[in-house]
N, C-alpha and C positions, 0 to 999 in steps of 0.2 A: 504494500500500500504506500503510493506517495500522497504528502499532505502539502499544498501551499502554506504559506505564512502572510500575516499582513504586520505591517508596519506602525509600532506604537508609539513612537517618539522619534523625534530629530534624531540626530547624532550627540549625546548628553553625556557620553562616558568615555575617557580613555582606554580604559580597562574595567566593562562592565563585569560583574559577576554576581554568585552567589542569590538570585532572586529565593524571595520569600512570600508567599502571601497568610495573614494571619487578617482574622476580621479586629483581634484584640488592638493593631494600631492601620486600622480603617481600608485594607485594602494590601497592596504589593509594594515592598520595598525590596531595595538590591543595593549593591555598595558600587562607587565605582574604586577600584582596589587601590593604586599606587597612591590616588590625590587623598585617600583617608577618607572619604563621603560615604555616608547614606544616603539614597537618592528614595524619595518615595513619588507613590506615581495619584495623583489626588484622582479626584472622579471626575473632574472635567480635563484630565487629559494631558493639565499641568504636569512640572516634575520638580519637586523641592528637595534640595542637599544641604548635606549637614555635617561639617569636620567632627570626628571624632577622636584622630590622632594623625600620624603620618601613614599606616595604612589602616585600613578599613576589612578585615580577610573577609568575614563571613558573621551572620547573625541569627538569634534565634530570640523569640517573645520568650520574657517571663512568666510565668503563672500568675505571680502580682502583680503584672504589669511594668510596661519596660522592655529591654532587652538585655540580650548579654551578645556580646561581639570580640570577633577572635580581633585583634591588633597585632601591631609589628610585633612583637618579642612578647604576647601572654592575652591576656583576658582582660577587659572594661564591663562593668555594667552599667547600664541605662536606665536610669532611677524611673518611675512614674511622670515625675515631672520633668522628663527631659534631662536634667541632670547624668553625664556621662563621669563613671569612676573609675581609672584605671587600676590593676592590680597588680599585685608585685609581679615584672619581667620572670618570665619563668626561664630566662636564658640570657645570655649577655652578647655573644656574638655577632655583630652588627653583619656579617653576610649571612643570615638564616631569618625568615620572617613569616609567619603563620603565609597560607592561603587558603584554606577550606574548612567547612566542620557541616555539624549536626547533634540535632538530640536525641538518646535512646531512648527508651519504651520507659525508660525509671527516670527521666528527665535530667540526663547528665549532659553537658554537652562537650562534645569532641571537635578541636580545630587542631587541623593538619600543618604542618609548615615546607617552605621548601626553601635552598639555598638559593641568592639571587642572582647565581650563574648556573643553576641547574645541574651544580654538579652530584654523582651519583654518590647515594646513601648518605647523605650528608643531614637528609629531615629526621621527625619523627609523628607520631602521632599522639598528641595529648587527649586528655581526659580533666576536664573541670566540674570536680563534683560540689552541689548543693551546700555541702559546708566551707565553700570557698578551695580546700583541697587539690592539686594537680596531682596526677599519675601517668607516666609515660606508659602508652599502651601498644605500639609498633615502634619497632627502630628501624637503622636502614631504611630509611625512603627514600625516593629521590626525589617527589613532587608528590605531595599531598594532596587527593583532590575531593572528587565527590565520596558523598558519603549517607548512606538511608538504610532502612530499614525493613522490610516487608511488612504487609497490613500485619501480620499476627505476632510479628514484631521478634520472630523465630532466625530470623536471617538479617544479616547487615550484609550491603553493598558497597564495594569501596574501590575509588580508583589511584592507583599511582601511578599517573598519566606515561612515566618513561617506560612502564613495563607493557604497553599497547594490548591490556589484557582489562576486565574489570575481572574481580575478586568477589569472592563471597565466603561469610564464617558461618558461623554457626554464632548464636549469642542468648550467655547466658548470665545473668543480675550479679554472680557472684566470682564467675571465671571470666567473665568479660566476653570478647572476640575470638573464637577458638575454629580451629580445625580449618583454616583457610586455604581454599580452592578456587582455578581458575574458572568463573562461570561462563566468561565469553571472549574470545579474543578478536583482534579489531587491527586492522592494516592500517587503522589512523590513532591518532594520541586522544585518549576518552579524557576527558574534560570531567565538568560539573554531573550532578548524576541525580533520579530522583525517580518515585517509585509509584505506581497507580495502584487504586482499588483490587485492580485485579490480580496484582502481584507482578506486573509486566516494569523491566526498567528500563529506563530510557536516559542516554547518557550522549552528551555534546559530541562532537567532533573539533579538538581545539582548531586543527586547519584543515576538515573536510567539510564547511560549511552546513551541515548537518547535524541531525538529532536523531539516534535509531532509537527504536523500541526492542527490547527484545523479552522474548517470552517467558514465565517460569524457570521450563527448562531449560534455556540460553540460546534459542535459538532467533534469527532476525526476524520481524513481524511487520514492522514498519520503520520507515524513512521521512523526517520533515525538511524538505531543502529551506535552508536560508539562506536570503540573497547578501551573507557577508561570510566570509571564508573562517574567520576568527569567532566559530562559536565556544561559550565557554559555559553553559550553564543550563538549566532549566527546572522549571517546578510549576504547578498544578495550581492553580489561581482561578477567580471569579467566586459570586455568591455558592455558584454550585458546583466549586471546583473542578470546572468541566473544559477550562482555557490549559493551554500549556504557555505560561512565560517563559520568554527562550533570550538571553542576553549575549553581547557580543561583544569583539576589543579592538581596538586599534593598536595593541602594544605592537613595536617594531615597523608601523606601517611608513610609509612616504606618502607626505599631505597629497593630498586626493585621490590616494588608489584606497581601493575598495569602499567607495564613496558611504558606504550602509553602514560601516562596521563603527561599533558604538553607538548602536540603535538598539531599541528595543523592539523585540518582535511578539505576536499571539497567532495562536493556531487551533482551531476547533481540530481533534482530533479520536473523538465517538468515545472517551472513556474519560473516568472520572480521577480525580487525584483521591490519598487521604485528609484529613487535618493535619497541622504541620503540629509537630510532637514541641511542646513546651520544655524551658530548662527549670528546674523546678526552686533554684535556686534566688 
């Protein structure tokens, strides 16, 4: 199945990423990464950003309201009112800087990090739990990226974009991430990554301009072309989470080629997302 995409904003990001839709702060937000913004997309169509440090990785609603968002070197949260609080650097090395996360089924949340030359094994994958707490949960990475869960919340999906594979554990409340296997492998670099009602994931193509879907058991189902080669993201948005928001980057690009990229894109695509799992913290 191929899916068109229509186009939801200008060009508003350098380095879109990590989209999120939560009805708790009114709709879809996403970060544009390098500049440190949250960019949210209001209902007439507008797009408001908001520094929250020098980068911006990834973000997940609080349960009390707020958020919590991976940063350059650890964790910020995002009080109620707006008020953002950064937490102690969970690292010091100024070439290593979060880029991805998510929250699990007990509402922890996980941001990924990669080195800013990509060189190999040099990330890891953290763990920020509810008592403010970190625990290194993968080592050896090399780019940290998507990251979900299945509806029954029995499976985590995960990408580290240089192994051109996405992964899948097994996950359980007290052993964590275990038993890790390749669920599908991919001739291009899997990006941001995110999971439907049905159990089907669906994961970017950082430079295949695209977003496949692929089924349970790993195999291809569907393809959405987008018209910017630098996709990096997507997630399940609208009242009836029935939209796929798909965002895009310009890292690396020369002014006016790939005129789209740094847009926001939507795509009806006949299936539902779940809720986005809160950090409970």
């Amino acid at each position: 199945m191929m899916t068109r995409v229509e186009q939801v904003t200008d060009v508003v990001a350098y380095h879109g990423e990590g989209p999120v839709w939560s009805p708790r702060w009114g709709g879809l937000r996403w970060v544009d990464m390098l500049a440190g913004d949250v960019l949210h997309l209001r209902a007439d169509g507008a797009v408001e950003r908001r520094s929250v440090g020098e980068i911006a990785a990834a973000l997940r609603p609080r349960r009390g309201g707020g958020a919590v968002i991976g940063i350059e070197r650890g964790f910020a949260l995002e009080e109620p009112d707006g008020t953002v609080r950064a937490l102690d650097e969970v690292w010091s090395d100024p070439s290593v800087r979060m880029n991805e996360g998510g929250c699990d089924p007990d509402g922890r949340f996980y941001c990924g990090s990669m080195a800013y030359d990509q060189r190999p094994g040099a990330a890891a994958l953290y763990r920020l739990d509810p008592d403010g707490s970190v625990h290194v949960v993968l080592e050896g990475v090399t780019v940290s990226n998507g990251l979900e869960w299945s509806p029954d919340g029995a499976l985590a999906y995960y990408n580290d974009t240089a192994t051109h594979s996405i992964a899948v554990f097994d996950y359980d409340r007290d052993a964590g991430l275990i038993g890790r296997r390749v669920f599908a492998e991919l001739e291009y670099r899997p990006d941001g990554l995110t999971v439907d009602a049905e159990g089907g994931v669906w994961t970017a193509l950082a430079d295949g301009g695209a977003v496949r879907r692929y089924t349970p058991d790993g195999q291809l189902d569907a393809v959405v072309e987008v018209p910017a080669r630098k996709v990096t993201a997507c997630t399940f948005g609208g009242t009836d989470l029935d939209q796929l928001f798909i965002t895009t980057s310009r890292e690396g690009l020369e002014p006016g080629e790939d005129p789209l990229a740094g847009a926001l894109f939507r795509a009806d695509v006949g299936v539902r997302g779940t809720p986005v799992r809160e950090f409970a913290g």
